[in-house]
C-alpha positions, 0 to 999 in steps of 0.5 A, spaced: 485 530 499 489 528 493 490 520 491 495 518 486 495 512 482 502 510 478 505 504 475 512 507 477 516 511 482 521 517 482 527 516 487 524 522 490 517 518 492 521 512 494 524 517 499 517 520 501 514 513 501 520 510 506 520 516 511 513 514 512 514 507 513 519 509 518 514 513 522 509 508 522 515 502 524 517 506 530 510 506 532 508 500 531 514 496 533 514 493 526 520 491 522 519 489 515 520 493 509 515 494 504 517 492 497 517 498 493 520 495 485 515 495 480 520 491 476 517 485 478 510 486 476 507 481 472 505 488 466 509 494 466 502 498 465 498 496 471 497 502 477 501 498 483 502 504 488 496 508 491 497 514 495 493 519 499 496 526 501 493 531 505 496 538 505 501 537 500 503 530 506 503 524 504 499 520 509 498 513 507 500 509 501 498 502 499 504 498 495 501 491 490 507 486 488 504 483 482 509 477 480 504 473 476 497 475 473 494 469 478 495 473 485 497 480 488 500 482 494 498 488 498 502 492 503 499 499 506 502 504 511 498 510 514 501 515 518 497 514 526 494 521 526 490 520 520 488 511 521 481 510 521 479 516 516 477 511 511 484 511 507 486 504 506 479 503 505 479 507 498 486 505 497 484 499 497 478 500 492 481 503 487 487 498 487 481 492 487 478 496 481 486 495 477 487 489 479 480 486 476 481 490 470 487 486 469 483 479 471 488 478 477 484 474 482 487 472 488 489 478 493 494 476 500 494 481 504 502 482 508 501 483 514 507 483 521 504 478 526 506 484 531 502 488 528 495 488 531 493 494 527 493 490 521 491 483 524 484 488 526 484 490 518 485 483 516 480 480 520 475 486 518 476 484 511 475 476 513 
């Protein structure tokens, strides 16, 4: 397993990043797209993009949206056969740990209200 940390992200990752977001669409019957610009961010130096990889794959990613250094916004994907392998869990550690270093406080987790495996996370997260 190899997980990354960027602050920002080549066409290519997009690509990759997208494609993995499809799949996990199409299986949940989901339809919003994850907003992936790190443009927007409040400091152009905080990490904003978690991802693991198994085997060379990317399997899961977590996505912060960063406006203000007041709040976060946090969106995750995991591609279905790897879910409930504690991915999003330690993606979210260390996105908690950059966040904190940077004094950002409020954290709103994006979530489809058709998206029951989500609805699951966020109630476990109270």
């Amino acid at each position: 397993m190899l997980i990354k940390e960027l602050n920002h992200l080549e066409n290519d990752l997009i690509e990759e990043m997208r494609e993995l977001e499809s799949i996990c669409k199409d299986f949940d019957g989901l339809n919003g797209t994850i907003f992936l610009d790190t443009s927007f961010n409040f400091n152009k130096d905080i990490k904003s993009k978690f991802l693991i990889y198994e085997d060379d794959r990317l399997v899961s990613f977590l996505s912060i949206f960063i406006p203000t250094s007041h709040e976060a916004e946090i969106s995750a994907y995991t591609l279905p056969k790897y879910r409930r392998k504690g991915y999003f869990a330690m993606l979210l550690q260390n996105a908690v740990k950059e966040l904190k270093e940077y004094e950002v406080e409020d954290i709103l987790f994006v979530c489809e209200s058709k998206s029951t495996e989500g609805k699951e996370v966020v109630k476990r997260l109270n």
